[in-house]
C-alpha positions as a Python dict, from the first residue, in 0.01 Angstrom:
ca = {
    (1, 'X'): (0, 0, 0),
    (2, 'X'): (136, 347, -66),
    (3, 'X'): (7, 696, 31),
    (4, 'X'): (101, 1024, -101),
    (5, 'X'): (-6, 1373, 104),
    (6, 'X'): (45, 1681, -55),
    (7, 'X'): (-46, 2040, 79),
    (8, 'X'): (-71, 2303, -182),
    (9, 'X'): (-136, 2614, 63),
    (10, 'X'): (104, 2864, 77),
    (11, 'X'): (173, 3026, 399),
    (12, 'X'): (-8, 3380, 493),
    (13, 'X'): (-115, 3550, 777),
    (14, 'X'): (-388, 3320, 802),
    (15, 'X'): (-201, 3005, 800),
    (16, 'X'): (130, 3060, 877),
    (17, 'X'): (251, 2696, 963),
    (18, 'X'): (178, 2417, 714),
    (19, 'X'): (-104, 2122, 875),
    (20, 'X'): (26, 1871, 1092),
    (21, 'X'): (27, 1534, 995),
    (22, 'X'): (41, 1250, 1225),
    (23, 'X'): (13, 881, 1216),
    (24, 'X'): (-271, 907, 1518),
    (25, 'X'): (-580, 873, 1331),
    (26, 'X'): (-451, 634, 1121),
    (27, 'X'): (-539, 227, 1261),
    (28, 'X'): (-293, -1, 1252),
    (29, 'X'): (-409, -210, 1052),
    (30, 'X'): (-365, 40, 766),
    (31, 'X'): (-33, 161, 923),
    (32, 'X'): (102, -197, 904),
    (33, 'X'): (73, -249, 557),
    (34, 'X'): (203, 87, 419),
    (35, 'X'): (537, 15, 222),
    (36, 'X'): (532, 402, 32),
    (37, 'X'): (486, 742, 186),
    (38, 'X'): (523, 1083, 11),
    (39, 'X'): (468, 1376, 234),
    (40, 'X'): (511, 1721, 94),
    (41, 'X'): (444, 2074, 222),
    (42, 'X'): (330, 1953, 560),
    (43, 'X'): (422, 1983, 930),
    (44, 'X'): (590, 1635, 1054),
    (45, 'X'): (685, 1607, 1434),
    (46, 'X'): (562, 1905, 1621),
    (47, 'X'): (263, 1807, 1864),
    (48, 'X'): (391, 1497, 2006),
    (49, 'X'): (757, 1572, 1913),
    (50, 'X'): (882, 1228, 1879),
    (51, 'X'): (567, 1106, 1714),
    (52, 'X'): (638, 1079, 1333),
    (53, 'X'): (996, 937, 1442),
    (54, 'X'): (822, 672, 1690),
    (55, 'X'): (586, 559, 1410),
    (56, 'X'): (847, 541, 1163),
    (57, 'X'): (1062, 278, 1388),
    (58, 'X'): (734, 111, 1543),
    (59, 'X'): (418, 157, 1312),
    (60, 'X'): (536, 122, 967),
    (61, 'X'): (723, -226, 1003),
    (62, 'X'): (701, -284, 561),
    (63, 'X'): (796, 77, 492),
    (64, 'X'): (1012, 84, 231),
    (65, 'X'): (973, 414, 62),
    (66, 'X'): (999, 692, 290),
    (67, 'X'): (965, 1062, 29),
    (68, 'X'): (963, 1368, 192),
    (69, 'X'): (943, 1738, 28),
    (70, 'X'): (975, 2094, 148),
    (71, 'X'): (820, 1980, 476),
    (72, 'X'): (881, 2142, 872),
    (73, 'X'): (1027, 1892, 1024),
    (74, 'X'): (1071, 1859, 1457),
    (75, 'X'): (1242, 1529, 1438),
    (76, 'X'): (1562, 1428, 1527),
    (77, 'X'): (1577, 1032, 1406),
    (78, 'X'): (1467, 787, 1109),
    (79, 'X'): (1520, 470, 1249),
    (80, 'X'): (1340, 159, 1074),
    (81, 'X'): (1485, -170, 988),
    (82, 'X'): (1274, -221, 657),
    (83, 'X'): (1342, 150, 490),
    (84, 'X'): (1511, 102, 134),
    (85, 'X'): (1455, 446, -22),
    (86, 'X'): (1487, 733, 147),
    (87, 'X'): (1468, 1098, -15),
    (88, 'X'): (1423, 1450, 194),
    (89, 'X'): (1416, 1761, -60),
    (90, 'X'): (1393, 2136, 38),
    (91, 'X'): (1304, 2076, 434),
    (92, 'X'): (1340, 2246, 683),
    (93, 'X'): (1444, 2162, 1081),
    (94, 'X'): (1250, 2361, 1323),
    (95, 'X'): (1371, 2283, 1633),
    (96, 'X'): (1668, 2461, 1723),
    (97, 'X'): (1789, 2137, 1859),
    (98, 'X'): (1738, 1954, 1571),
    (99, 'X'): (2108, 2016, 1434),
    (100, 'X'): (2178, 1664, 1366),
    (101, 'X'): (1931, 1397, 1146),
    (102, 'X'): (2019, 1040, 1263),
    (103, 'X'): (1963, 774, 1022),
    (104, 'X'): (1883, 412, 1151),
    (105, 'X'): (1860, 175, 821),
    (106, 'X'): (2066, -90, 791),
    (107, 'X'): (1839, -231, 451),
    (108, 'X'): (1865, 135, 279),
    (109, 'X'): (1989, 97, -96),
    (110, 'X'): (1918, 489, -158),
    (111, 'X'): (1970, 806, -8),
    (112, 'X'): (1914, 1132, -127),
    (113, 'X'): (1930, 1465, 37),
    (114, 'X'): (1890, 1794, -142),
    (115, 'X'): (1749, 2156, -76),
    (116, 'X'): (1939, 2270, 262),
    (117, 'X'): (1928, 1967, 469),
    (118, 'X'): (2068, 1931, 820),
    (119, 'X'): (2404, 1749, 866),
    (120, 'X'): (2293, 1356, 873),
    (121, 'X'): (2439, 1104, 1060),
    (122, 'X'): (2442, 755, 1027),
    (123, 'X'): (2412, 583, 1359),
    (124, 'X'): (2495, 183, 1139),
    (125, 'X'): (2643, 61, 814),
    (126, 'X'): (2465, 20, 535),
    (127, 'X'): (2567, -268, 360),
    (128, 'X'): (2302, -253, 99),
    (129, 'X'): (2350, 81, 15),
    (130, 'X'): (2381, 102, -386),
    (131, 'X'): (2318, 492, -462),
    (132, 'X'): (2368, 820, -277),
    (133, 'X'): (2335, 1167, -332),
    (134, 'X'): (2362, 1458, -76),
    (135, 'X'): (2413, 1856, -53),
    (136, 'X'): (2602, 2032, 158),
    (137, 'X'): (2563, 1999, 500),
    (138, 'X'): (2421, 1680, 513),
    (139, 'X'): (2764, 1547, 492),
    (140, 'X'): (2906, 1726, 808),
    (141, 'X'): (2854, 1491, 1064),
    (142, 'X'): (3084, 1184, 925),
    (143, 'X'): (2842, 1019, 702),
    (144, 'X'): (3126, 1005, 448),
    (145, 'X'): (3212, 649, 594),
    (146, 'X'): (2928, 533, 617),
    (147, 'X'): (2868, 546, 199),
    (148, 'X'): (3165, 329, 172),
    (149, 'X'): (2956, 33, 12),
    (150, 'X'): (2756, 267, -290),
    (151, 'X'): (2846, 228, -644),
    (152, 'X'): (2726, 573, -765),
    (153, 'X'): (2792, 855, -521),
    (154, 'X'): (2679, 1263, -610),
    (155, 'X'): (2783, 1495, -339),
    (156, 'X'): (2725, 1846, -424),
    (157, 'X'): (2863, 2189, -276),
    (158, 'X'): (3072, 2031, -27),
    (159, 'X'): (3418, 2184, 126),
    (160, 'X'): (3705, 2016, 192),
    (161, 'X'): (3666, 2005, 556),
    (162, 'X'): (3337, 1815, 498),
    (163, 'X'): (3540, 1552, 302),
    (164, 'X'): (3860, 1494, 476),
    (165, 'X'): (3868, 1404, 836),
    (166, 'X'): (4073, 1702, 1095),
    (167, 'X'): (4334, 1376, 1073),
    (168, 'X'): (4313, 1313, 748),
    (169, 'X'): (4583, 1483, 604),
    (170, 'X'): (4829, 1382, 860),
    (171, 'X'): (4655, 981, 839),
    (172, 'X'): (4543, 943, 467),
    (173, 'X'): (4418, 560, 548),
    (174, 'X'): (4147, 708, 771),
    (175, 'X'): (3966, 864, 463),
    (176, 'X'): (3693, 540, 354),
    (177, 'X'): (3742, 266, 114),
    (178, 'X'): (3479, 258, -172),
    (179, 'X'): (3555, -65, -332),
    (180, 'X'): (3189, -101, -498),
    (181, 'X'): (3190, 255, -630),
    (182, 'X'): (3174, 248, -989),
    (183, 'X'): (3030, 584, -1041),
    (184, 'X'): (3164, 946, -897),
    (185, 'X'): (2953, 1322, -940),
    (186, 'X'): (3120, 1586, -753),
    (187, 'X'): (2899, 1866, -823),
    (188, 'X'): (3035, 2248, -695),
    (189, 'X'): (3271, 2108, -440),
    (190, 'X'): (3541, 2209, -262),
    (191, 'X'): (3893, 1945, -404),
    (192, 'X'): (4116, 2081, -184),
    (193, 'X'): (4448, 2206, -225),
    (194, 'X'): (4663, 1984, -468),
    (195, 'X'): (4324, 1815, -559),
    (196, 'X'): (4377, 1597, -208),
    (197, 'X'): (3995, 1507, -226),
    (198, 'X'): (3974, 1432, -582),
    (199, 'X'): (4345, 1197, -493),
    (200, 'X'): (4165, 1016, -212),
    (201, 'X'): (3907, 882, -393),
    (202, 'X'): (4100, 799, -659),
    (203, 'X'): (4332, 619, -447),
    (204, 'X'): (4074, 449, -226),
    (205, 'X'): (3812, 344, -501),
    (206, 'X'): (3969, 58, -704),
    (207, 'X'): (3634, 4, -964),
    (208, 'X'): (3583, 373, -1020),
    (209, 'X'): (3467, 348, -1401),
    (210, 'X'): (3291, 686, -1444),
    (211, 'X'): (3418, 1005, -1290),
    (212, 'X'): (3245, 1404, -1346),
    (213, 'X'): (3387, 1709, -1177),
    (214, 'X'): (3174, 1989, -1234),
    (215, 'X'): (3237, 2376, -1147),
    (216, 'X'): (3420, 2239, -858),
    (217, 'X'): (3720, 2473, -694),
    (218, 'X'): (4070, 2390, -701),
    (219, 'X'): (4253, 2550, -427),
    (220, 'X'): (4588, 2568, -516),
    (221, 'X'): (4711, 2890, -595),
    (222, 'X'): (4797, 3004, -1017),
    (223, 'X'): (5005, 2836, -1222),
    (224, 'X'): (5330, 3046, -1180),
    (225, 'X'): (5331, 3033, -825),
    (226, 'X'): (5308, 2674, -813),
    (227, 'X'): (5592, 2666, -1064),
    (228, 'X'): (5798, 2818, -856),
    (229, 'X'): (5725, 2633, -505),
    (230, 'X'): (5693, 2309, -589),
    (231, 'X'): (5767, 2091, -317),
    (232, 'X'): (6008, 1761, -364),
    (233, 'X'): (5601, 1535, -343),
    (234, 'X'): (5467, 1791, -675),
    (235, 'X'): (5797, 1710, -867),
    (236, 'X'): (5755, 1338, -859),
    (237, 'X'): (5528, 1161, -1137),
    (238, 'X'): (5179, 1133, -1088),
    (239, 'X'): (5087, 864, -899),
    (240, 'X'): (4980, 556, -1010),
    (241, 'X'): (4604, 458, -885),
    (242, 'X'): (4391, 185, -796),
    (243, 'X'): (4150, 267, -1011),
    (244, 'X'): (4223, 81, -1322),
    (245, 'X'): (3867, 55, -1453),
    (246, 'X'): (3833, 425, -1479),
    (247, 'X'): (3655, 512, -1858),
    (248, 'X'): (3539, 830, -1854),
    (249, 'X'): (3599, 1177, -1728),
    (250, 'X'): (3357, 1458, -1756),
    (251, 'X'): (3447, 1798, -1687),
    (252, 'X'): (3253, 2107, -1645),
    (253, 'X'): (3424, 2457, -1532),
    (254, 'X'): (3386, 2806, -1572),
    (255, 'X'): (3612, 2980, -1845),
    (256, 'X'): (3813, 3199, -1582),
    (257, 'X'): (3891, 2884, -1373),
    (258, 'X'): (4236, 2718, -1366),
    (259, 'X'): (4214, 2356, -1387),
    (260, 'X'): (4543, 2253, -1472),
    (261, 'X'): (4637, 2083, -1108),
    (262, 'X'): (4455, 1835, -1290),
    (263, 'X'): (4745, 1722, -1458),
    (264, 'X'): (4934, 1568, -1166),
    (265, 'X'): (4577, 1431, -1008),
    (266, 'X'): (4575, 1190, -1260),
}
């Protein structure tokens, strides 16, 4: 069974929060058998605050597909051991405390996170995991490892502090191994000086077949300077990578942008 609840008020004076919707009035014998729920434009959370969460874990023991769109959320957690799809576009967190969204699904084969979303946290692995896609912040609280088993991962407008571990650049093995990922999108992100992002994956993701950089920022300084303070690491050749598979790169940049670190990234 699936069920799909769309509010197309916009808020006034009149209404200024969007209607509550809660799993209260709904028996459980409907509840039980739900496997697909859209929600969009609606309140979720705020007059028993852990009530949508509580259902989600408790109520909905089939739910698979879990869609929700430019909704008020007062939640905190998405815990359910059934979940496979999960998408949250354009919402919005409430709470003041809600600065964190913890993710409970160890079955979840999608994840997709778009429109301003909270920083996400994954509080298991996801072993089934096969695509992912997220926008800056979801990415902030360490979810990075926990995408190590997807094949096609999209990350867009993330730095390179969101990316790399504090340690990372003094421990390179700490940044995750993606040894299903096939296909890479990073979309308006951050590569870090030297392209160090860009090298990590490269290094750590052995079937990488497909690859697209685009309008992403390269942080190393111009050409000439570089030139001219290269350390004994930039003079060496590039080095050689995992990733053997690798058939296509797609790049996308702006004409004024310098791309040539490139080179040695590859």
């Amino acid at each position: 069974m699936a069920v799909a609840i769309r509010c197309d008020a916009a808020s006034s004076l009149l209404f200024p929060k969007r209607p509550e919707f809660s799993f209260a009035h709904y028996p459980r014998a409907c509840t039980s058998r739900l496997r697909a729920l859209q929600l969009h434009r609606v309140t979720l959370g705020l007059g028993t605050w852990s009530d949508f969460a509580d259902a989600i874990a408790s109520d909905l023991p089939v739910l698979e597909d879990l869609r929700l769109e430019a909704c008020d959320c007062y939640f905190t957690r998405i815990a359910s051991t059934s979940l496979q799809n999960l998408a949250i576009y354009n919402c919005t967190a409430r709470d003041q405390s809600v600065n964190v969204l913890a993710i409970v699904a160890p079955r979840l084969a999608s994840l997709r996170t778009h429109g301003n979303p909270p920083p996400v946290a994954s509080e298991c692995e996801m072993p089934c995991l096969l695509a992912a896609s997220l926008e800056h912040p979801a990415g902030f609280a360490g979810l990075l490892s926990y995408l190590r088993h997807a094949r096609n991962l999209s990350l867009y407008g993330f730095g390179t502090t969101a990316l790399l571990d504090a340690d990372d650049a003094e421990e390179p093995g700490r940044f995750p191994e993606f040894r299903n990922l096939s296909a890479l999108v990073l979309d308006e992100c951050d590569v870090g000086v030297d392209c160090q992002v860009l090298r990590r994956f490269l290094r750590n993701s052995p079937g990488l077949e497909t690859l697209a950089l685009r309008y992403c920022s390269f942080t190393g300084g111009s050409r000439r300077r570089k030139r001219k303070a290269r350390s004994f690491d930039d003079r060496r050749a590039p080095t050689s990578y995992a990733c053997r598979n690798l058939k296509s790169v797609e790049l996308e940049y702006h004409d004024d942008q310098d791309v040539y670190e490139l080179d040695d990234a590859f």
